[in-house]
C-alpha positions as CSV (number, residue, x, y, z in Angstrom):
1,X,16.3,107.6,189.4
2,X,15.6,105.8,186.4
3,X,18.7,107.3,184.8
4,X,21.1,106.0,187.7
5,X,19.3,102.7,187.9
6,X,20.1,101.8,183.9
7,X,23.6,103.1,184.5
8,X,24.4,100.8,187.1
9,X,22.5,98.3,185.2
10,X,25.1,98.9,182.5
11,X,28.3,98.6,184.6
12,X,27.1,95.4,186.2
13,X,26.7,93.5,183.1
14,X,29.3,94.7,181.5
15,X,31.6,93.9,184.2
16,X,29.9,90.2,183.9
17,X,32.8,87.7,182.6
18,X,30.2,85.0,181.4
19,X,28.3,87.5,179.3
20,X,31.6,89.6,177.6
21,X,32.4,86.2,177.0
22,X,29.5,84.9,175.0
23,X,29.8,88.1,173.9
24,X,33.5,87.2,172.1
25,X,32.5,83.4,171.4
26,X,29.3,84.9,169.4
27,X,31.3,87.5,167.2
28,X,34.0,84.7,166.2
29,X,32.5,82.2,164.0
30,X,35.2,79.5,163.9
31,X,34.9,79.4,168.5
32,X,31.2,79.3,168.3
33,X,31.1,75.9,165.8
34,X,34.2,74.8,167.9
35,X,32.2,74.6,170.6
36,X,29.5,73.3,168.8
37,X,31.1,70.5,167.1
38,X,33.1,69.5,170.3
39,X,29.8,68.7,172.5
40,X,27.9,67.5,169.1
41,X,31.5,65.1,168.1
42,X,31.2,63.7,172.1
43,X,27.5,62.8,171.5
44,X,28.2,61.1,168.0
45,X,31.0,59.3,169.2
46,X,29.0,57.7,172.0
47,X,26.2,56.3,169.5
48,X,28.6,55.0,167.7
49,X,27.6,51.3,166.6
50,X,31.1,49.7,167.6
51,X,34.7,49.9,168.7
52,X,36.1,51.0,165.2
53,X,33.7,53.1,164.1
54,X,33.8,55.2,167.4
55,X,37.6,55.4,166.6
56,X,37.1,56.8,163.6
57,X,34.4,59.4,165.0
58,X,36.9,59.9,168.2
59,X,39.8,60.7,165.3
60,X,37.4,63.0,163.5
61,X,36.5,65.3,166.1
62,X,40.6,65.4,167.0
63,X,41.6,66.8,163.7
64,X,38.5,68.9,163.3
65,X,39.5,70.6,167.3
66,X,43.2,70.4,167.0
67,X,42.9,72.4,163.3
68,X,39.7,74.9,164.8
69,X,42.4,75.7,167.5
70,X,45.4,75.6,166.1
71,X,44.6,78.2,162.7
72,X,44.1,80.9,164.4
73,X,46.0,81.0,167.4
74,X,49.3,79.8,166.0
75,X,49.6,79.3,162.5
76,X,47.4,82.3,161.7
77,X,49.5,84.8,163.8
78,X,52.9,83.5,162.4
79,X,51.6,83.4,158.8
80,X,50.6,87.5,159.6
81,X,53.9,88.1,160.2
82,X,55.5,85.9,157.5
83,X,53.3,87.8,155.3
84,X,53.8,91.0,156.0
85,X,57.5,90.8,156.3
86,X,58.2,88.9,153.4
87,X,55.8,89.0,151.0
88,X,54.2,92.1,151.3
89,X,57.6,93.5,152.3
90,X,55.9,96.3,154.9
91,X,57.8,95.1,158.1
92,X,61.3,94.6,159.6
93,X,60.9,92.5,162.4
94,X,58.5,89.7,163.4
95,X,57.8,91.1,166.8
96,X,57.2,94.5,165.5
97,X,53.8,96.3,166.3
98,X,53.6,97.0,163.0
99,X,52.5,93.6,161.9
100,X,48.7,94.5,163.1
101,X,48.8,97.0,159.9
102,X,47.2,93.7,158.9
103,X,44.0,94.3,160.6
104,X,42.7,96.8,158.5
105,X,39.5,96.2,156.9
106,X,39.3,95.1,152.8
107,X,36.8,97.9,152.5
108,X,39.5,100.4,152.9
109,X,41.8,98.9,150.2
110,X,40.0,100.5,147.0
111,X,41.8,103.5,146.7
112,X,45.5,105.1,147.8
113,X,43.0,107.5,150.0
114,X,40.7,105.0,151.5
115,X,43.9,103.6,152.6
116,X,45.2,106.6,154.4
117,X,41.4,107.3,156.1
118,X,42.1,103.2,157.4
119,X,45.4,104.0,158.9
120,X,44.6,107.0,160.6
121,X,41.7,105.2,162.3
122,X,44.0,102.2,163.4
123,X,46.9,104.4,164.3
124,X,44.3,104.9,167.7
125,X,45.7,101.6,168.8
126,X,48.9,101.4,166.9
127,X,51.7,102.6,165.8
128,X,52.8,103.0,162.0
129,X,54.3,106.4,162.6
130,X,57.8,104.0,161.1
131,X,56.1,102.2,158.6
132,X,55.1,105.3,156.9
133,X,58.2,106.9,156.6
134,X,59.7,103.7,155.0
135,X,57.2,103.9,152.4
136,X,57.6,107.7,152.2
137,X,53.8,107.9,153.2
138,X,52.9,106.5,149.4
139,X,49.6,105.2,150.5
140,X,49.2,103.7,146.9
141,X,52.3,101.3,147.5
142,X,51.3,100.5,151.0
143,X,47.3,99.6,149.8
144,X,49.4,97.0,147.0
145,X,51.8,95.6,149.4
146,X,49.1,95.3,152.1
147,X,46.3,93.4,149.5
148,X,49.4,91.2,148.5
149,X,50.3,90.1,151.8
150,X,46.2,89.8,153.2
151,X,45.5,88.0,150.0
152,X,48.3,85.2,151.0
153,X,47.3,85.0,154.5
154,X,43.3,84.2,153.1
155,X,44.9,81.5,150.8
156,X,47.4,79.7,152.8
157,X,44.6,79.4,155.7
158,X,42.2,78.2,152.9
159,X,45.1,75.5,152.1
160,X,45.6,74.7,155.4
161,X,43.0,74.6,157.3
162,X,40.5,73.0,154.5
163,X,43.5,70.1,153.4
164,X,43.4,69.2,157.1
165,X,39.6,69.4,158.0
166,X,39.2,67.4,155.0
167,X,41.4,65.1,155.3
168,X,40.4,63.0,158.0
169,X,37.9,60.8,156.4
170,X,41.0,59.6,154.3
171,X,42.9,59.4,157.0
172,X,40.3,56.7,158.9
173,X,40.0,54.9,156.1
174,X,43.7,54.4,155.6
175,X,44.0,53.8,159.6
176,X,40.9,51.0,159.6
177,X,42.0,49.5,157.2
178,X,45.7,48.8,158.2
179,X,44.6,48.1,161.7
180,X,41.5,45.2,161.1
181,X,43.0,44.8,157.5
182,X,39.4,44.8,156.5
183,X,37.5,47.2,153.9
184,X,34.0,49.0,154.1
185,X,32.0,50.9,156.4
186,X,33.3,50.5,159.9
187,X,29.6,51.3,161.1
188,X,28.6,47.9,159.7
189,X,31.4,46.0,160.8
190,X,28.8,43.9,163.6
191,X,25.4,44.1,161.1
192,X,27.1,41.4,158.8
193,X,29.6,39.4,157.8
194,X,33.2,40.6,156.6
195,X,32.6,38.9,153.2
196,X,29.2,40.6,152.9
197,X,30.6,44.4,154.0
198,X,33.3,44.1,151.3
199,X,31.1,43.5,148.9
200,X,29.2,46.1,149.5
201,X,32.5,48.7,149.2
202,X,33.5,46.9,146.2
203,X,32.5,49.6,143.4
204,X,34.1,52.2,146.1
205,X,37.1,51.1,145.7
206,X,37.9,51.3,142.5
207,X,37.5,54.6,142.2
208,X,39.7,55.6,145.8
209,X,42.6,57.2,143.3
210,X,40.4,59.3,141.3
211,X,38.3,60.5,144.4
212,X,41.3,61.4,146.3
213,X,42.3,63.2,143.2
214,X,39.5,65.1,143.3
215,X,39.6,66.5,146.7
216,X,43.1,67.9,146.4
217,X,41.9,69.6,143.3
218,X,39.0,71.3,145.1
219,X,41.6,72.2,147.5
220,X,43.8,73.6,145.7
221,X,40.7,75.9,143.6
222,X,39.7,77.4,147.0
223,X,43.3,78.2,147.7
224,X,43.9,79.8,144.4
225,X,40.1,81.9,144.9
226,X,41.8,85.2,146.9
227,X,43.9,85.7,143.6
228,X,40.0,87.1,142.1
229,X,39.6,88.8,145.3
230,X,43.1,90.4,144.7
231,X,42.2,91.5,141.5
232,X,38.8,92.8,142.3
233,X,40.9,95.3,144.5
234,X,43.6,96.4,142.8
235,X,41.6,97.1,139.5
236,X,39.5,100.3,139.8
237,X,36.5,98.9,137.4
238,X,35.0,95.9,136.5
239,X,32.4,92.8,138.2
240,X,35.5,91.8,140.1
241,X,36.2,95.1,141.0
242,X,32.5,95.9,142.1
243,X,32.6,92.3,144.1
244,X,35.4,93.3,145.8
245,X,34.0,96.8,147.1
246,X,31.2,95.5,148.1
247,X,32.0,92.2,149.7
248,X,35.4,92.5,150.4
249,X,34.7,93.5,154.1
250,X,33.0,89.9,154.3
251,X,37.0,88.1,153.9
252,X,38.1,90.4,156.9
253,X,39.3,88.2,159.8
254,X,38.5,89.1,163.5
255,X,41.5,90.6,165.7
256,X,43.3,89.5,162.4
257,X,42.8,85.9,162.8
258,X,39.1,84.6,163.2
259,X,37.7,84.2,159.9
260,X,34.1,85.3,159.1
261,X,31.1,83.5,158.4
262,X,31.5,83.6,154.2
263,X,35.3,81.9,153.7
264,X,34.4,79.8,156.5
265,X,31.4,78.3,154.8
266,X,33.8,78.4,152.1
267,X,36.5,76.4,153.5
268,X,34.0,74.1,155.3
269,X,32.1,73.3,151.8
270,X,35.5,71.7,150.5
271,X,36.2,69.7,153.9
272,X,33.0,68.3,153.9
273,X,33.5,67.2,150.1
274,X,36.8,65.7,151.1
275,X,34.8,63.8,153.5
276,X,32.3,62.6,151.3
277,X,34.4,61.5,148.8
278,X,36.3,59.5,151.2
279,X,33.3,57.3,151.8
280,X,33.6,53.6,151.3
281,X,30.7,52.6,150.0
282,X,26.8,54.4,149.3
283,X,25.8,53.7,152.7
284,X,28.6,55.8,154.1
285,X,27.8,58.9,151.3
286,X,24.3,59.1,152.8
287,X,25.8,59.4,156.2
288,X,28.1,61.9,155.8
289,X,25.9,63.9,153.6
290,X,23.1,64.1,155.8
291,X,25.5,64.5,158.7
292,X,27.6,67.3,156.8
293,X,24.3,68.8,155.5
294,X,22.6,69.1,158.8
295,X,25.5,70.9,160.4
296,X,25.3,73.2,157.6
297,X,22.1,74.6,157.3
298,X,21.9,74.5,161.4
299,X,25.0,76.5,161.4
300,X,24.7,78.7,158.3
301,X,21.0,79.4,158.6
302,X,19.3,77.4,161.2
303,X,21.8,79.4,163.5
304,X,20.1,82.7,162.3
305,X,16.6,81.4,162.1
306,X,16.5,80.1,165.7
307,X,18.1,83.4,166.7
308,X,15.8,85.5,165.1
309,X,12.6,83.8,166.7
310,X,14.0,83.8,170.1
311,X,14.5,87.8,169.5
312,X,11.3,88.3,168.6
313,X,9.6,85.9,171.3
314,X,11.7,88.2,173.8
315,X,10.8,91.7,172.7
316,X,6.8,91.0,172.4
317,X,7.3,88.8,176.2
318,X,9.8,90.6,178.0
319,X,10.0,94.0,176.1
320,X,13.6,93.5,175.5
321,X,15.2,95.1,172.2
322,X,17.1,92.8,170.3
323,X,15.8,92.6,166.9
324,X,17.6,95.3,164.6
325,X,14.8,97.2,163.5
326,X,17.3,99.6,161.7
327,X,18.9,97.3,159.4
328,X,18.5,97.5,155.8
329,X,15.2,96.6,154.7
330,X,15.7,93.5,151.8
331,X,13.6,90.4,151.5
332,X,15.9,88.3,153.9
333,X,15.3,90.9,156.8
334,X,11.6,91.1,156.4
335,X,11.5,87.2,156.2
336,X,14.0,86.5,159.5
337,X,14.5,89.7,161.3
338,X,18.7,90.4,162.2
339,X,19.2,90.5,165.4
340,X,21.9,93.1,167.3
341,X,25.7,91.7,168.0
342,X,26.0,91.1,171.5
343,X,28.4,93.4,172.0
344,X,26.2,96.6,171.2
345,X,24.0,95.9,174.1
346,X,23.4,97.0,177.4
347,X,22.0,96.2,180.7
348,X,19.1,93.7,180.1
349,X,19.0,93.2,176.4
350,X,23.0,91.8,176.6
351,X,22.0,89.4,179.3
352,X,19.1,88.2,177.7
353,X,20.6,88.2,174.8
354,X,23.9,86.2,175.8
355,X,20.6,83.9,177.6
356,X,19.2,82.9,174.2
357,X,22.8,82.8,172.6
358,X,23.4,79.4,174.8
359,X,19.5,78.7,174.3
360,X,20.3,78.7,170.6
361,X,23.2,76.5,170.5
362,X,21.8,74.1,173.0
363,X,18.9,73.3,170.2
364,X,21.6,73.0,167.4
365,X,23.4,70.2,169.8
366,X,20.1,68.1,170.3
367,X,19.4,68.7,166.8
368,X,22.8,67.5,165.7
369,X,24.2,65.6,168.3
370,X,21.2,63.3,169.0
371,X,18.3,63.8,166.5
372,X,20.7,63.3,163.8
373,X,22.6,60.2,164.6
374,X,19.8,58.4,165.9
375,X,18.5,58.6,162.6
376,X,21.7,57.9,160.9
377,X,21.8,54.4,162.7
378,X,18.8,53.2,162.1
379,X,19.6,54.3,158.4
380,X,22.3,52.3,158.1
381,X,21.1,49.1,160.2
382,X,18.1,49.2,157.1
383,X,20.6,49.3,154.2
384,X,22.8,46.6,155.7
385,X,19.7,44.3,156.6
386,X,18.7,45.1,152.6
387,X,22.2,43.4,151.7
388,X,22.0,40.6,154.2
389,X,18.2,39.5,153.3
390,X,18.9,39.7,149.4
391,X,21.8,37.6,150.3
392,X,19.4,35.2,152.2
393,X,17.6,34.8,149.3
């Protein structure tokens, strides 16, 4: 009886739409923190302290949706193909099934042989039956050609999607300041006068060359970083080499297009810098470092924390099993216990699980979309009322 009930058990949950779909939101970093950022951006704008700084919030959350969207289900999918046609020289047609060759794991790219075990387990799904013969089944020239075009994919989406993420704080204060043909903070814009706001941008400005500067370069680093991953797999010895075994799995992308949670923090380490440095004055650093900061560590850790102690609160309280008491036992895992994917569970522990998943992110939003940018306010009404008493005086 007991047997038949967990079966059915199964089959309804797993039939559930909201559940498989927390499921697929939760396994694809760059949708979870879209949705995250999208309800935390709406909350931001809306505590705005005026018209021009809520533009500039509003514009913000635009670039960061439109470019969270955008990578991976259009400019990801055609760069695949681009990359696997052309540079990698392993397919004849855009359109051809061939192209999800792509998909295969970094961990299988070590060896000539590791390559061929890869294949055989993709072929399941695909065919490369063609592609084989091409290459007169010379696994050692596919494994090249396949690192050469995954390599190019990882550092045009570093270049593109970091450039644009970035670039909006540059953007807002080009757009501001064309529009009110004023400089500064736009958050201060009604805390003092326009003479008083300028002067507080004053040493800012001087440097606006050198700082833009800077952000392309960081850019531009990130973009050229694959080219050690490359190298770490193609050589057979060596720290690079051992990296690459080891981590390489780590720069895999999701159904060949969602990037994982390590080049993402990447990539989101040198928008945020691109943001910083576009501040216009001290004020505006603190801002967007705490801001960018926040988001971080809620996302990159707090994420992971919050999820761990809701696990464990659920399997002493409701004898569920979603801690992964099977995982490797280092320091990290003793200290905040991993819990399982979503998608390995069944019955119970997947609806309770997708349960705290939305539990989870709803703490991150009150964290970041209110806690946050109340305190962010009052930090900058302080500084400005420093300026205008001092200019009292």
């Amino acid at each position: 009886m007991t047997s038949v009930q967990n079966s059915q058990n199964f089959i309804s949950f797993k039939s559930n739409p909201l559940i498989n779909a927390t499921a697929y939101i939760e396994d694809r970093v760059l949708l979870n923190k879209a949705l995250l950022d999208g309800a935390r951006d709406t909350s931001i704008i809306l505590h705005a302290n005026n018209k021009n700084e809520r533009e500039e919030r509003f514009r913000r959350s635009c670039i960061a949706w439109s470019t969270a969207f955008l990578t991976p289900l259009v400019t990801l999918p055609i760069t695949n193909r681009v990359a696997m046609k052309h540079i990698g020289k392993l397919t004849k047609s855009y359109f051809s099934n061939e192209n999800n060759l792509i998909k295969l794991s970094n961990k299988y790219l070590t060896s000539a042989k590791e390559v061929q075990k890869g294949i055989e387990e993709l072929s399941k799904e695909y065919d490369f039956s063609e592609l084989l013969k091409r290459n007169n089944y010379d696994y050692e020239k596919i494994r090249k050609k396949l690192i050469n075009s995954k390599m190019s994919v990882l550092a045009f989406d570093f270049l593109f999607t970091s450039a644009l993420l970035g670039c909006a704080g540059f953007v807002n204060r080009w757009r501001t300041r064309k529009k009110t043909g004023r400089d500064g903070f736009s958050a201060e814009f009604n805390m003092a006068d326009k003479a008083l706001v300028e002067k507080r941008t004053e040493k800012f400005k001087k440097t606006e060359k050198l700082r833009d500067f800077a952000f392309i370069s960081s850019v531009i680093l990130l973009a050229a970083s694959p080219l050690l991953l490359r190298k770490g797999l193609l050589n057979n010895s060596g720290k690079l080499s051992d990296f690459a075994r080891k981590h390489g799995s780590k720069f895999d992308y999701n159904d060949g297009v969602f990037m994982k949670r390590l080049p993402f923090l990447l990539m989101t380490i040198v928008a945020d810098i691109g943001l910083i440095l576009s501040s216009r004055n001290q004020t505006e650093v603190k801002d967007n470092v705490v801001r960018l900061s926040a988001t971080q560590l809620a996302f990159f850790g707090g994420d992971i924390v919050i999820g761990s102690a809701l696990a464990a609160m659920s399997d002493k309280l409701f004898k569920t099993e979603l801690l992964d008491k099977n995982c490797k036992k280092t320091w990290i895992n003793k200290v905040i216990p991993p819990i399982k994917p979503i998608r390995d569970l069944q019955g119970k522990n997947k609806a309770v699980a997708s349960g705290l998943f939305w539990t989870n992110m709803l703490t991150l939003f009150g964290i970041l979309g209110v806690a946050i940018p109340k305190m962010m306010n009052k930090m900058i009404k302080n500084d400005v009322g420093k300026s205008v008493k001092t200019q009292n005086e």
